[in-house]
C-alpha positions as CSV (number, residue, x, y, z in Angstrom):
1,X,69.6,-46.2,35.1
2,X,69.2,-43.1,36.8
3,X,66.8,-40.5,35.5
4,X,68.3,-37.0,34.0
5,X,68.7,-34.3,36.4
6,X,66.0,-32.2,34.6
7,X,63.3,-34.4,35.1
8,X,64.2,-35.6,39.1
9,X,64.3,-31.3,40.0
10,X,60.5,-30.8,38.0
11,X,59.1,-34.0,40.2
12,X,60.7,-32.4,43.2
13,X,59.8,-29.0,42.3
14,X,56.1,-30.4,41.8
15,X,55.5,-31.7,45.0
16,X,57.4,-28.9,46.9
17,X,55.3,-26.6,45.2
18,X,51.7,-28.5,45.9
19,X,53.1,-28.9,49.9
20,X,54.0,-25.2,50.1
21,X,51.2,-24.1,48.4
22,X,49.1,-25.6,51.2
23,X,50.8,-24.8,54.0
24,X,52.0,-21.6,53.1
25,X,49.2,-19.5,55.0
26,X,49.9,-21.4,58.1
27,X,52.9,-19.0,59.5
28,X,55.3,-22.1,59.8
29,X,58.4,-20.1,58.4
30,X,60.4,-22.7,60.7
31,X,59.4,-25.7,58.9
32,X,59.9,-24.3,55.7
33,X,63.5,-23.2,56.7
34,X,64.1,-26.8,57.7
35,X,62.5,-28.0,54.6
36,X,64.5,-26.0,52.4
37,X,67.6,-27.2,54.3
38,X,66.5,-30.5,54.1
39,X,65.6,-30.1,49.9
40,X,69.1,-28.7,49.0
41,X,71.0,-31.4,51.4
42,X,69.0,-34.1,49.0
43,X,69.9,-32.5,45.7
44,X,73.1,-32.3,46.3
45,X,73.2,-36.1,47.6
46,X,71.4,-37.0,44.3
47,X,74.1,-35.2,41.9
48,X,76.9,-36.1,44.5
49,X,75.8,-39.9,44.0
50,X,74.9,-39.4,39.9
51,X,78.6,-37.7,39.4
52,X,80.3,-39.9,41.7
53,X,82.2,-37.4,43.7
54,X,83.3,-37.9,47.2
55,X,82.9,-34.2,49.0
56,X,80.0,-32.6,50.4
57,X,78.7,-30.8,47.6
58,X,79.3,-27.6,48.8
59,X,81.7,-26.1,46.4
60,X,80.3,-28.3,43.2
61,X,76.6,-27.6,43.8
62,X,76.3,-24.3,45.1
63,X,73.1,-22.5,46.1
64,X,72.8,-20.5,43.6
65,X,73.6,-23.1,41.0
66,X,70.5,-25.3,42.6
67,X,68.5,-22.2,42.3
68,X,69.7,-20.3,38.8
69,X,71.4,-23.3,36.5
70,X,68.7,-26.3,37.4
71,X,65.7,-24.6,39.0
72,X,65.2,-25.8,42.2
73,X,61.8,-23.9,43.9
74,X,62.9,-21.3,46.2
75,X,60.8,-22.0,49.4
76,X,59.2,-18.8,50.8
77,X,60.8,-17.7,53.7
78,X,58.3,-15.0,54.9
79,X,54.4,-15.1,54.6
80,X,52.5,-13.4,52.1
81,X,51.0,-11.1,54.2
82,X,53.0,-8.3,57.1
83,X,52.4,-8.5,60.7
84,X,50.0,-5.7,61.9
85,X,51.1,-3.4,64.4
86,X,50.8,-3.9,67.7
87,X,48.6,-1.3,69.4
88,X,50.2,0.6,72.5
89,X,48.7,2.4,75.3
């Protein structure tokens, strides 16, 4: 019996959250593009899978309904701080 869509996106979210949280200061923007990829490609397999639909998931699942409707963490896409500026002359 599969587990409701509410609690699968909190354990996700959980763990996304912990491994962003310790990399985040690291400057890998990169990886977390990929891993963001990588998350949303997942959820959408999950709910393809649960619903028992036979497209990609595209049109269905949507980005923003991943993000608004069930609450799927947004991955930071730029670090916290801003580059300095480089010093000329």
């Amino acid at each position: 019996m599969a587990l409701p869509t509410e609690v699968v996106i909190q354990r996700v979210n959980e763990d996304v959250r912990g491994w962003v949280g310790y990399f985040y200061y690291g400057g890998c923007s990169r990886d977390f593009s990929a891993l963001r990829w990588f998350l949303e490609e997942r959820v959408r397999i999950y709910l393809r899978r649960k619903y028992q639909q036979k497209s990609r998931g595209y049109k269905a699942y949507p980005y923003t309904y991943l993000y608004d409707t069930l609450g799927l963490f947004k991955i930071p896409m730029k670090p916290p701080w801003s580059p300095a500026a480089k010093a000329s002359g």
